[in-house]
PyMOL Python script that loads the backbone (N, CA, C, O; Angstrom):
from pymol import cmd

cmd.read_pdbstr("""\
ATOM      1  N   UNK A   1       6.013-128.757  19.204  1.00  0.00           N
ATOM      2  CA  UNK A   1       4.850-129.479  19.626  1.00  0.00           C
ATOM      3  C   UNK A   1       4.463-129.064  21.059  1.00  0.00           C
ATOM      4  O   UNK A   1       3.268-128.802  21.197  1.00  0.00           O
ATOM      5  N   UNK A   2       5.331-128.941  22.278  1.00  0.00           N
ATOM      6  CA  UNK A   2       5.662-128.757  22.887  1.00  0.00           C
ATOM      7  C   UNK A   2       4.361-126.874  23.539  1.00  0.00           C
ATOM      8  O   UNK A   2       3.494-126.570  24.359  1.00  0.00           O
ATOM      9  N   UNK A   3       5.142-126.298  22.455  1.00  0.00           N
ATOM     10  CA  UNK A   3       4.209-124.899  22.838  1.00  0.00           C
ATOM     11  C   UNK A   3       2.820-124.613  22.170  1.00  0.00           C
ATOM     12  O   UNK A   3       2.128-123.664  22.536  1.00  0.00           O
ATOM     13  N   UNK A   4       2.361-125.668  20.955  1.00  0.00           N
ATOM     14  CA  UNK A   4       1.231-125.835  20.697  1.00  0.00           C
ATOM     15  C   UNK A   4       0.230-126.693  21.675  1.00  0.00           C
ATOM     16  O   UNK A   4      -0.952-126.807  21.349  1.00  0.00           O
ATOM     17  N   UNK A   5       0.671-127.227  22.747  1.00  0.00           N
ATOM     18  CA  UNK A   5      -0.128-128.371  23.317  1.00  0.00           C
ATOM     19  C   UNK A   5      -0.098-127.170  25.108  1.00  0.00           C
ATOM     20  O   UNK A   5      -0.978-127.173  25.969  1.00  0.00           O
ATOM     21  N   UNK A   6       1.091-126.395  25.112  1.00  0.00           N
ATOM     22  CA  UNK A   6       0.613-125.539  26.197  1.00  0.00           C
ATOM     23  C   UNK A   6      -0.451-124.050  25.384  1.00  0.00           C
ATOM     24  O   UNK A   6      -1.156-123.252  26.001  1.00  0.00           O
ATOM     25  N   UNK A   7      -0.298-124.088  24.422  1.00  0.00           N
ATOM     26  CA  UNK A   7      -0.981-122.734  24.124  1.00  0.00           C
ATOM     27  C   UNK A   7      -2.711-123.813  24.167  1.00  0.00           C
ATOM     28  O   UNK A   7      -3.733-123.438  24.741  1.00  0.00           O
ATOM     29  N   UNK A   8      -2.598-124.738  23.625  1.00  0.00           N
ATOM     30  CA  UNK A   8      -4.197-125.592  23.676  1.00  0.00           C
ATOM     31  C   UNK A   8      -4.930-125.423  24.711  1.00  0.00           C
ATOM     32  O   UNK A   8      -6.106-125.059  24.704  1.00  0.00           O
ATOM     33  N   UNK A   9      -3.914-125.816  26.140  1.00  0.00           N
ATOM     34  CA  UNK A   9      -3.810-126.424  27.283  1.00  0.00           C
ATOM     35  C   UNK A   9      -4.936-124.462  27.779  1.00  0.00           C
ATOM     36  O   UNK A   9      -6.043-124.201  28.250  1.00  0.00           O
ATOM     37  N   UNK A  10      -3.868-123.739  27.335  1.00  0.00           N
ATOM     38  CA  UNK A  10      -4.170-122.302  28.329  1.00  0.00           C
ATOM     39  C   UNK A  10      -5.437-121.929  27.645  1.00  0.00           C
ATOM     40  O   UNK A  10      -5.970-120.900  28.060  1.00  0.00           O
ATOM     41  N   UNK A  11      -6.109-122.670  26.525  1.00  0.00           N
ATOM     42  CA  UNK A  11      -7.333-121.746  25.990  1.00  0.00           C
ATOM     43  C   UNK A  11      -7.994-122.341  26.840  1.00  0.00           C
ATOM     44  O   UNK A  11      -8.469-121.765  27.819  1.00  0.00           O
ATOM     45  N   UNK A  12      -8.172-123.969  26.530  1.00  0.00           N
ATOM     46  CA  UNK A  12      -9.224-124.923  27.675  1.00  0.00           C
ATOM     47  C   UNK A  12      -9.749-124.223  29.118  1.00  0.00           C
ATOM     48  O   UNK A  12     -10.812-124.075  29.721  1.00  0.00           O
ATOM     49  N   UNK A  13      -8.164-123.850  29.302  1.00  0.00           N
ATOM     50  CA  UNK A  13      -8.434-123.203  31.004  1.00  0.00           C
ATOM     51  C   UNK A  13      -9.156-121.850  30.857  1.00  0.00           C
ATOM     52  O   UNK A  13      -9.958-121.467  31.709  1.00  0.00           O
ATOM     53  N   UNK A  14      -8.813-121.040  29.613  1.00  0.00           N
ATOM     54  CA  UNK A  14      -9.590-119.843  29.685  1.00  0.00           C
ATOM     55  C   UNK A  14     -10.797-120.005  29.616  1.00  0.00           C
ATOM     56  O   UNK A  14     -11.576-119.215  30.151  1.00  0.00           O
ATOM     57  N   UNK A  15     -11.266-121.270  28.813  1.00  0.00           N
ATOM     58  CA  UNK A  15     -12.514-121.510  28.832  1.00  0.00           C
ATOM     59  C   UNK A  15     -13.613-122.078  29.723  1.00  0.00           C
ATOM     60  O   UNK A  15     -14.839-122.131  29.819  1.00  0.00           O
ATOM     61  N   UNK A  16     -12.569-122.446  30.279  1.00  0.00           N
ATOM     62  CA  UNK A  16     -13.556-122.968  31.225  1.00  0.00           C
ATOM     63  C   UNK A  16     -13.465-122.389  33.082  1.00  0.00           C
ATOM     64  O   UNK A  16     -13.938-122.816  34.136  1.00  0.00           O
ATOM     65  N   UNK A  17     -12.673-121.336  32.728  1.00  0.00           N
ATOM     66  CA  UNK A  17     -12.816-120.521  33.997  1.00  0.00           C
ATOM     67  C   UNK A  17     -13.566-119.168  33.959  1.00  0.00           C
ATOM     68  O   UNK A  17     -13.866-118.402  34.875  1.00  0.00           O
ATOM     69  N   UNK A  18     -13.878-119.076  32.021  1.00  0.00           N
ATOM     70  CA  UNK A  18     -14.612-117.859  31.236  1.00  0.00           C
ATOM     71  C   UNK A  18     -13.160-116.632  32.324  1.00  0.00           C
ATOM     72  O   UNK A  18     -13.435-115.914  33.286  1.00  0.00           O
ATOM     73  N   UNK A  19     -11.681-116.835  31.648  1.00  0.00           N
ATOM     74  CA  UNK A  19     -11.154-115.712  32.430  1.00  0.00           C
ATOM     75  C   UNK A  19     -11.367-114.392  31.157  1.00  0.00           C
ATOM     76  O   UNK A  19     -10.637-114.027  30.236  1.00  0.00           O
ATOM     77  N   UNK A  20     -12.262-114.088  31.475  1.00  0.00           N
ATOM     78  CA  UNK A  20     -12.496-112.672  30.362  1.00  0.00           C
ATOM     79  C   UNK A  20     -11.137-111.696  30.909  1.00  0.00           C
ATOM     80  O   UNK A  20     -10.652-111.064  29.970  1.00  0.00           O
ATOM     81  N   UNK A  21     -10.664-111.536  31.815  1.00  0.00           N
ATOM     82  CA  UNK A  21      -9.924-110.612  32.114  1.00  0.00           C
ATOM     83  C   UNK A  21      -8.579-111.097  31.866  1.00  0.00           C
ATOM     84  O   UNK A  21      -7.756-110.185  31.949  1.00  0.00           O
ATOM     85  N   UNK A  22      -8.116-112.156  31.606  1.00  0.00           N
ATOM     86  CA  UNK A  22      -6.827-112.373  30.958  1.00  0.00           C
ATOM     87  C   UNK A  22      -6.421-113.935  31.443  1.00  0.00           C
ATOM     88  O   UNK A  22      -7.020-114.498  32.360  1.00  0.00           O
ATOM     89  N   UNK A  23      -5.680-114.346  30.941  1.00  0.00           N
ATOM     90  CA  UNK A  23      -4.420-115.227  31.041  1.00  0.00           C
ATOM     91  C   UNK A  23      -3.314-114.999  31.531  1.00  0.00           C
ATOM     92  O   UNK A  23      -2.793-114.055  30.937  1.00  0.00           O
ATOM     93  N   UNK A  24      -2.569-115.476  32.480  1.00  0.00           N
ATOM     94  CA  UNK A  24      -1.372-114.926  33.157  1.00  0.00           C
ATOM     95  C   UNK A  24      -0.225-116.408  33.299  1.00  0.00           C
ATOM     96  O   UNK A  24      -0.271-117.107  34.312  1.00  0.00           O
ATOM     97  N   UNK A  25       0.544-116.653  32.389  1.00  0.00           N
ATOM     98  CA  UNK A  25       1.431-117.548  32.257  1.00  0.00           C
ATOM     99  C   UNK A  25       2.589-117.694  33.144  1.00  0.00           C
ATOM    100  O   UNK A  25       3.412-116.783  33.050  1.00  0.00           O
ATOM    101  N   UNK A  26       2.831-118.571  33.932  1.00  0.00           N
ATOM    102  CA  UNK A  26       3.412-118.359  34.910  1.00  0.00           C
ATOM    103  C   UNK A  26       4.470-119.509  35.535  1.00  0.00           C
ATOM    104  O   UNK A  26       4.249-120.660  35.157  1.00  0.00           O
ATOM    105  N   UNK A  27       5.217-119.373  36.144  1.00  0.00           N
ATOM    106  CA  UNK A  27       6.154-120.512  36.327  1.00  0.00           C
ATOM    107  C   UNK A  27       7.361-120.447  35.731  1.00  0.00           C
ATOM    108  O   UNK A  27       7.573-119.478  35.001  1.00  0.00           O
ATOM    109  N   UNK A  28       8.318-121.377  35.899  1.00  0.00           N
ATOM    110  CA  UNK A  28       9.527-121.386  35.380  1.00  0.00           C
ATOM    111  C   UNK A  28      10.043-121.803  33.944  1.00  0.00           C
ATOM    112  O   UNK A  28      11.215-121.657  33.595  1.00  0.00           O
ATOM    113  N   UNK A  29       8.998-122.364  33.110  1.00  0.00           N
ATOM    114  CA  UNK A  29       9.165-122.572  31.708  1.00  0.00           C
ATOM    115  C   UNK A  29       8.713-121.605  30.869  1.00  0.00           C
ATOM    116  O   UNK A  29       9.662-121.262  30.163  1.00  0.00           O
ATOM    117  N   UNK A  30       7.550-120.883  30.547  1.00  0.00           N
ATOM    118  CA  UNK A  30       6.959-119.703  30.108  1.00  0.00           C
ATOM    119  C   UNK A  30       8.332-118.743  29.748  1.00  0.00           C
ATOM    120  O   UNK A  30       8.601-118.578  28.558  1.00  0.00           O
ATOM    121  N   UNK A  31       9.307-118.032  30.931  1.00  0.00           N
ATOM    122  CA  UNK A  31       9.934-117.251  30.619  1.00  0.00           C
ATOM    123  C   UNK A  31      11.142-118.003  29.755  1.00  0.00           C
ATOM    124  O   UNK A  31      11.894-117.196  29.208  1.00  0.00           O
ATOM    125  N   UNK A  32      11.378-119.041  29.592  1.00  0.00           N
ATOM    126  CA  UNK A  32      12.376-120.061  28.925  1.00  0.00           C
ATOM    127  C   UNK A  32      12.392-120.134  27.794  1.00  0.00           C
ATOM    128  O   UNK A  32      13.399-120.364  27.124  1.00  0.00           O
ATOM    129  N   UNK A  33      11.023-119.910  27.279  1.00  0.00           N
ATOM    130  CA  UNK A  33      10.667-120.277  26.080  1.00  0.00           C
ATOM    131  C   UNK A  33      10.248-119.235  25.250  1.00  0.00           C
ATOM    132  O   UNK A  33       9.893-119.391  24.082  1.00  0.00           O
ATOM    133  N   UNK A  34      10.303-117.773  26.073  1.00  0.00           N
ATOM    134  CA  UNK A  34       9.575-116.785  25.312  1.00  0.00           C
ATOM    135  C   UNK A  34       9.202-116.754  23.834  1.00  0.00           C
ATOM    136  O   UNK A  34       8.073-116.747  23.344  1.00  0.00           O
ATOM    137  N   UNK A  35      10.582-116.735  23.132  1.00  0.00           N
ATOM    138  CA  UNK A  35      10.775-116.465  21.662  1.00  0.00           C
ATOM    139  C   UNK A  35       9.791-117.724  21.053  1.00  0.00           C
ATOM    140  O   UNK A  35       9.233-117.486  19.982  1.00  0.00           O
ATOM    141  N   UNK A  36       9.581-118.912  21.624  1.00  0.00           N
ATOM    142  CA  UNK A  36       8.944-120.221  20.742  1.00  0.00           C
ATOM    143  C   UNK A  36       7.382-119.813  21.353  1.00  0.00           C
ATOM    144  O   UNK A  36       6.398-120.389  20.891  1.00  0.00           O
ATOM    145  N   UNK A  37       7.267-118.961  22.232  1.00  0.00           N
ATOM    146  CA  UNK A  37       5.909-118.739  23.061  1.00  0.00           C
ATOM    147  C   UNK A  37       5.188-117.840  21.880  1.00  0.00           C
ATOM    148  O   UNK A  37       4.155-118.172  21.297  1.00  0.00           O
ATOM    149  N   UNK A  38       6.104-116.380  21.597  1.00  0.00           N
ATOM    150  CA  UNK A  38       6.202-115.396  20.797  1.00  0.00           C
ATOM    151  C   UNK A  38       5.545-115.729  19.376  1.00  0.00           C
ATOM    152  O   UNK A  38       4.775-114.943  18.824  1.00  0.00           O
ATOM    153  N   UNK A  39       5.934-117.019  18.809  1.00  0.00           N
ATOM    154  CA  UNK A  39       6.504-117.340  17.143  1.00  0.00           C
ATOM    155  C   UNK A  39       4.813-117.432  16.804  1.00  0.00           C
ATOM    156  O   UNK A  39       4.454-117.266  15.638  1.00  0.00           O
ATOM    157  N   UNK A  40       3.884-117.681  17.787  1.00  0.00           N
ATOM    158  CA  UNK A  40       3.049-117.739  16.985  1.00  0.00           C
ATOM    159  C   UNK A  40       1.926-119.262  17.078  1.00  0.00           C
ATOM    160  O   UNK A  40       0.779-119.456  16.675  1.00  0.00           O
ATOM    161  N   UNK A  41       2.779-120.003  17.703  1.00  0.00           N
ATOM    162  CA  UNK A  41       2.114-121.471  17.608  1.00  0.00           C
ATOM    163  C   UNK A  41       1.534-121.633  19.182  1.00  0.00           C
ATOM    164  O   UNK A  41       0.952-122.695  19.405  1.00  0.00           O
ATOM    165  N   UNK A  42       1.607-120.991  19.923  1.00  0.00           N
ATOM    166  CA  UNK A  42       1.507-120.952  21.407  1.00  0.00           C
ATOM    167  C   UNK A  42      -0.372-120.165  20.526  1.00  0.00           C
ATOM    168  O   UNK A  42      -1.238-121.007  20.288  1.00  0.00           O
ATOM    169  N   UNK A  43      -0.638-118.879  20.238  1.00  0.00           N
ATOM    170  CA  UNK A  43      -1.850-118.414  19.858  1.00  0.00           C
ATOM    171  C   UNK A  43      -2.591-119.050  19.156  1.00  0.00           C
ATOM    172  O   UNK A  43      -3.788-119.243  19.366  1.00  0.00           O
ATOM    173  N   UNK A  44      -1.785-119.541  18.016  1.00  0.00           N
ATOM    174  CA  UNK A  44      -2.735-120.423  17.021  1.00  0.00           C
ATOM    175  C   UNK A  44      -3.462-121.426  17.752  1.00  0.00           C
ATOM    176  O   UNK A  44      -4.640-121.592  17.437  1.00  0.00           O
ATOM    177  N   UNK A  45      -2.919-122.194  18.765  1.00  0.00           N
ATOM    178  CA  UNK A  45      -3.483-123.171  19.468  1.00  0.00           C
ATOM    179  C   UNK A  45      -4.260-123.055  20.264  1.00  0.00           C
ATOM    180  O   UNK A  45      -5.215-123.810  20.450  1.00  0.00           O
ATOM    181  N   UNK A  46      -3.859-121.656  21.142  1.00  0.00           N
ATOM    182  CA  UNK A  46      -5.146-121.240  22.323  1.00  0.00           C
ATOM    183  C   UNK A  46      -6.348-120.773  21.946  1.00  0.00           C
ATOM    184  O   UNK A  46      -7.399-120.787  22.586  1.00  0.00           O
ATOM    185  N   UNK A  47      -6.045-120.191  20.433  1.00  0.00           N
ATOM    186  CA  UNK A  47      -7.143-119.633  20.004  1.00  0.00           C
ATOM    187  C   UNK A  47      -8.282-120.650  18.831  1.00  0.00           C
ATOM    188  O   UNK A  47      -9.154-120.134  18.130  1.00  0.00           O
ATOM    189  N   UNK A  48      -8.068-121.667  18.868  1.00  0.00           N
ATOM    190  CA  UNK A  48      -8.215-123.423  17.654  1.00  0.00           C
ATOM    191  C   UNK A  48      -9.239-123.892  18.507  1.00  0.00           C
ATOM    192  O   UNK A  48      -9.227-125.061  18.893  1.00  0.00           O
ATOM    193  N   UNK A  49     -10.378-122.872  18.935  1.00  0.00           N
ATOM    194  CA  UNK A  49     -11.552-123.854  20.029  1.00  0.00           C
ATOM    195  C   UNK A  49     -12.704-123.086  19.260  1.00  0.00           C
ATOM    196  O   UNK A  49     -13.285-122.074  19.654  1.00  0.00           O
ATOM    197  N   UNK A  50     -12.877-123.666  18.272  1.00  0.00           N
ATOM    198  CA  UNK A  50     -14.314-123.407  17.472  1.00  0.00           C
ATOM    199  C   UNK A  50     -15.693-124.238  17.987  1.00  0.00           C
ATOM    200  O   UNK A  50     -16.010-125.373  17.633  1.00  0.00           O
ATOM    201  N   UNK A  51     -16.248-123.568  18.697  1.00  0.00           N
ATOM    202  CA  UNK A  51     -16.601-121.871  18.008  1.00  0.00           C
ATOM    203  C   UNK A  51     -16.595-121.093  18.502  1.00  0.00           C
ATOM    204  O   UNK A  51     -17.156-120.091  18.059  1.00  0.00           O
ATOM    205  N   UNK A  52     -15.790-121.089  20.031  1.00  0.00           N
ATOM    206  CA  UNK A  52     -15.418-119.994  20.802  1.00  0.00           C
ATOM    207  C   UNK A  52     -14.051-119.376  20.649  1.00  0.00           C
ATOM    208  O   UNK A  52     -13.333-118.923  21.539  1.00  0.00           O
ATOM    209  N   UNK A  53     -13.800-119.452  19.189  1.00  0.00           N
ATOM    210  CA  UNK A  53     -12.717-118.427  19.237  1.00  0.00           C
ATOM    211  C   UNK A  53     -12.706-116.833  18.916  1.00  0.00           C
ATOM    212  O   UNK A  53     -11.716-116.135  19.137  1.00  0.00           O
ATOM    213  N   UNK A  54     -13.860-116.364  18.394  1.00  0.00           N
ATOM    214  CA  UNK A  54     -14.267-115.200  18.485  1.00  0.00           C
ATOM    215  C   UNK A  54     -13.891-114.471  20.652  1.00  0.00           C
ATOM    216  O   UNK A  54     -13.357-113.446  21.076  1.00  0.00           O
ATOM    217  N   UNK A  55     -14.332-115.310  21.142  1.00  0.00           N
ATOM    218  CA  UNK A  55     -14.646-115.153  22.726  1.00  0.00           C
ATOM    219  C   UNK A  55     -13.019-115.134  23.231  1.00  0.00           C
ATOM    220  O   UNK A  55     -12.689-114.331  24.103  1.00  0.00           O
ATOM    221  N   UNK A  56     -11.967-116.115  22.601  1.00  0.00           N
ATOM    222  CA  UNK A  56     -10.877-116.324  22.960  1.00  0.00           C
ATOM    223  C   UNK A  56     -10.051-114.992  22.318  1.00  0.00           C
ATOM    224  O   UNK A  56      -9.220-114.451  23.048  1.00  0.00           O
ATOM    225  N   UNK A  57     -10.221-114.587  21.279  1.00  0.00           N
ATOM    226  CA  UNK A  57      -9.708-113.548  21.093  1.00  0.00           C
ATOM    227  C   UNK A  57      -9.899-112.039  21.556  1.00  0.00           C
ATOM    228  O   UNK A  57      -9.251-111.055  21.198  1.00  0.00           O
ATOM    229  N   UNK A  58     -11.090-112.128  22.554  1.00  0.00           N
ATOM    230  CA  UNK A  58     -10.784-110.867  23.476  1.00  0.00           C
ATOM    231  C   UNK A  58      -9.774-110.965  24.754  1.00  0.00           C
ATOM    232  O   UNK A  58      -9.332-110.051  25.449  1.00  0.00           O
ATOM    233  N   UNK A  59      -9.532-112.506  24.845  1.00  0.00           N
ATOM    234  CA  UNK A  59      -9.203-112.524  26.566  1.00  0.00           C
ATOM    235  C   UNK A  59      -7.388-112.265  26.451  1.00  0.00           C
ATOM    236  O   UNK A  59      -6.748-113.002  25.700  1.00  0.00           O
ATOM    237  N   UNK A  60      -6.813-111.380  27.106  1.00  0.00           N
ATOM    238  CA  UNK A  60      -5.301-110.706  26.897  1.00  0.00           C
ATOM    239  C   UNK A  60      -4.566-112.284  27.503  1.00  0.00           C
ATOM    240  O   UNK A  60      -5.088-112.857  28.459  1.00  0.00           O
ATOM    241  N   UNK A  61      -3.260-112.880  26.774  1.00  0.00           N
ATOM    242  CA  UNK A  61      -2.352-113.470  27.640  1.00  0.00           C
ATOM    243  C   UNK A  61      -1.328-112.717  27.726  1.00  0.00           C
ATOM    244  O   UNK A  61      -0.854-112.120  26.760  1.00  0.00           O
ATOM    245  N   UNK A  62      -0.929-112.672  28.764  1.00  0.00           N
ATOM    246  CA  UNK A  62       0.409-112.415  29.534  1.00  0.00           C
ATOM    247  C   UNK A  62       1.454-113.675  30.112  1.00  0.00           C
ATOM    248  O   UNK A  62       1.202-114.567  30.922  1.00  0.00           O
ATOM    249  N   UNK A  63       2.763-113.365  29.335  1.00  0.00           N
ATOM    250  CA  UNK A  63       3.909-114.402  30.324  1.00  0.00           C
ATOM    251  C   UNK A  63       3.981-113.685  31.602  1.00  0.00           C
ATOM    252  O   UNK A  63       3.771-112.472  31.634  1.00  0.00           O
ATOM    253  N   UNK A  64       4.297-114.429  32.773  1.00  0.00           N
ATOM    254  CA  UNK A  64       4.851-113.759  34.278  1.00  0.00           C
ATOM    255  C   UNK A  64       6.210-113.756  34.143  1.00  0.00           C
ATOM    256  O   UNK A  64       6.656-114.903  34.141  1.00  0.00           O
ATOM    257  N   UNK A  65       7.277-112.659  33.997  1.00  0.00           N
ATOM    258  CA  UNK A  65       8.546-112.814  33.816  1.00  0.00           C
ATOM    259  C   UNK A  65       8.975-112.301  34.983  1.00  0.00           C
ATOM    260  O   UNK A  65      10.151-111.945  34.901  1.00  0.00           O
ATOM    261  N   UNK A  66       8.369-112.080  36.290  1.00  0.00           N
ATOM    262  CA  UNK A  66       9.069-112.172  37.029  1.00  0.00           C
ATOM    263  C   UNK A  66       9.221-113.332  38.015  1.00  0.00           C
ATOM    264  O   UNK A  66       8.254-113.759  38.648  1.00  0.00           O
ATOM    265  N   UNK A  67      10.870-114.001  38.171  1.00  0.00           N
ATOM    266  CA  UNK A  67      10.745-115.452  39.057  1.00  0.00           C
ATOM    267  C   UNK A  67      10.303-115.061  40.732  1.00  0.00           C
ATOM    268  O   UNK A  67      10.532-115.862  41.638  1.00  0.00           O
ATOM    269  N   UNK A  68       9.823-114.080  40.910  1.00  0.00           N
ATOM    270  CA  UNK A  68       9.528-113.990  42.464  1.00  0.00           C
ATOM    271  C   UNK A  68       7.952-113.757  42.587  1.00  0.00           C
ATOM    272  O   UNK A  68       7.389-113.662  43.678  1.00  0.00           O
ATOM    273  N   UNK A  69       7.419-113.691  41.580  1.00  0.00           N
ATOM    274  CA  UNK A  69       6.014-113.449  41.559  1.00  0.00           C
ATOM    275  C   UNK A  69       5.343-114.143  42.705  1.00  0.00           C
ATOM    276  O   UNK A  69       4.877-113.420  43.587  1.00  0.00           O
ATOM    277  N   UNK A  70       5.231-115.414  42.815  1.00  0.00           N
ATOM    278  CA  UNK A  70       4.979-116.290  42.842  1.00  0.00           C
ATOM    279  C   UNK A  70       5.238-116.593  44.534  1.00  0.00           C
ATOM    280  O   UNK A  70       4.474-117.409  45.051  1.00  0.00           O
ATOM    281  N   UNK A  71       6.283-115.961  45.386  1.00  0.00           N
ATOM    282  CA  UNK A  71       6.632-115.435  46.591  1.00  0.00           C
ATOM    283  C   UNK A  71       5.806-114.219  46.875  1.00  0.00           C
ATOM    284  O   UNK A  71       5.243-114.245  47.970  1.00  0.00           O
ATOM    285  N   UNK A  72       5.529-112.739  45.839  1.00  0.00           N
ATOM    286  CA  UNK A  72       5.143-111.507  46.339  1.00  0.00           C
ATOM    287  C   UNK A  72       3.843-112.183  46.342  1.00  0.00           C
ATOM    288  O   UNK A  72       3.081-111.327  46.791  1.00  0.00           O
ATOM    289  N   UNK A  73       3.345-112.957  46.159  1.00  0.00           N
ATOM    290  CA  UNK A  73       1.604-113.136  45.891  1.00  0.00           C
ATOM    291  C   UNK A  73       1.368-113.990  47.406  1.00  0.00           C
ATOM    292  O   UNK A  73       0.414-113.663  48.111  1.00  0.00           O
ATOM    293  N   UNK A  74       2.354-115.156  47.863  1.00  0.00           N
ATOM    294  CA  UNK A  74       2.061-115.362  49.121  1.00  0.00           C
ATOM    295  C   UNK A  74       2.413-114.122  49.783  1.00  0.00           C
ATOM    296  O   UNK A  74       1.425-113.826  50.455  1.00  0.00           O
ATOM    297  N   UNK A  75       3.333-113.229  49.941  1.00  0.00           N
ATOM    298  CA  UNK A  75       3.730-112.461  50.613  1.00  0.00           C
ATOM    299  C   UNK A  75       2.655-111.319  51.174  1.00  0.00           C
ATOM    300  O   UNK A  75       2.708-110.701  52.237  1.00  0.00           O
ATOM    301  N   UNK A  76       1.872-111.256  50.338  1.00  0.00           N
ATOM    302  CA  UNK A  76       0.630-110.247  50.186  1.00  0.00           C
ATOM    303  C   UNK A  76      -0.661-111.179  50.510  1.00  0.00           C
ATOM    304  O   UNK A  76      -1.765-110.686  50.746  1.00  0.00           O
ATOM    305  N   UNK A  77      -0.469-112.241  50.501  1.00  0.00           N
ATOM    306  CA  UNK A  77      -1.905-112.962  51.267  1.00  0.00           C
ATOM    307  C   UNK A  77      -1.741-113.020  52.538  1.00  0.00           C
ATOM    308  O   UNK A  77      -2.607-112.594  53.302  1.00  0.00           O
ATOM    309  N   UNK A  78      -0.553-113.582  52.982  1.00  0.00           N
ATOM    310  CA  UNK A  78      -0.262-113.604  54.553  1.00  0.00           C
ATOM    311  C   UNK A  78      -0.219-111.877  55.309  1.00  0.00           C
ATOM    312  O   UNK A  78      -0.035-111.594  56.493  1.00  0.00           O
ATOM    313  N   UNK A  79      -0.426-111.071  54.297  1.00  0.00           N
ATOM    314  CA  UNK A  79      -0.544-109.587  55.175  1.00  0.00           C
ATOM    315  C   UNK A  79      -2.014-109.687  55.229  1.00  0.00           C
ATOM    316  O   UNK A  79      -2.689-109.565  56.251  1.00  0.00           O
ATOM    317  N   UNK A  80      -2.348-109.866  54.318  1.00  0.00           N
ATOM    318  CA  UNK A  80      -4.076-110.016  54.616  1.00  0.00           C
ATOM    319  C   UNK A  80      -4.579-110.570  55.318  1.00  0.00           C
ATOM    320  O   UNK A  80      -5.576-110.167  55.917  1.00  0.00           O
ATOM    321  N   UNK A  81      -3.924-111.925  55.501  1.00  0.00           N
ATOM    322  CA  UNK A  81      -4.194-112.600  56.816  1.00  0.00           C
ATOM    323  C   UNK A  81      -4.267-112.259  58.151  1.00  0.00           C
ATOM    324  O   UNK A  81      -5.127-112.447  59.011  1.00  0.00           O
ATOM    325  N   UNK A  82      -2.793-111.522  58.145  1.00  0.00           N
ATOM    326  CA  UNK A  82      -2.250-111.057  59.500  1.00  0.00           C
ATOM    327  C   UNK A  82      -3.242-109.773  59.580  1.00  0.00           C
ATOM    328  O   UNK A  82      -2.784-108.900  60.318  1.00  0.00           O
ATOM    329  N   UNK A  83      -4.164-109.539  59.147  1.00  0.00           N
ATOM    330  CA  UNK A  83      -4.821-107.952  59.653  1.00  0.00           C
ATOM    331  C   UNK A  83      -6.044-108.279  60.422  1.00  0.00           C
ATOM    332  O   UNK A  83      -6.728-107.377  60.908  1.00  0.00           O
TER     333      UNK A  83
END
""", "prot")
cmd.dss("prot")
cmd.show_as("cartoon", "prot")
cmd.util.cbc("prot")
cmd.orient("prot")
């Protein structure tokens, strides 16, 4: 239930941020769950927004499997800052 209500959760957001360029799953549960992410019920759900699921099925998701992401991304704003 669990990965059908986050796969729901991530279309809503695709939809309503129109991320044509992808989905990027991220945080410390995503990589936890891969295999139940994988099975199938995580897509069925993101993609269950009729009648924009034609639109949902171009946009790529990606899990973030790396746990430091999330550090290199401040790490790289504060250089931008600092210039």
């Amino acid at each position: 239930m669990f990965v059908s209500a986050y796969g729901a959760e991530a279309g809503n957001l695709a939809l309503r941020g129109l991320a044509l360029g992808g989905i990027y799953v991220g945080g410390g549960i995503a990589p936890k769950i891969l295999p139940a992410i994988e099975g199938g019920a995580f897509m069925e759900a993101f993609l269950n927004k009729q009648p924009m699921t034609e639109l949902l099925t171009k946009v790529p998701v990606k899990v973030i499997l790396n746990s430091e992401a999330g550090l290199i991304g401040a790490a790289s704003c504060a250089n931008e800052l600092g210039r």
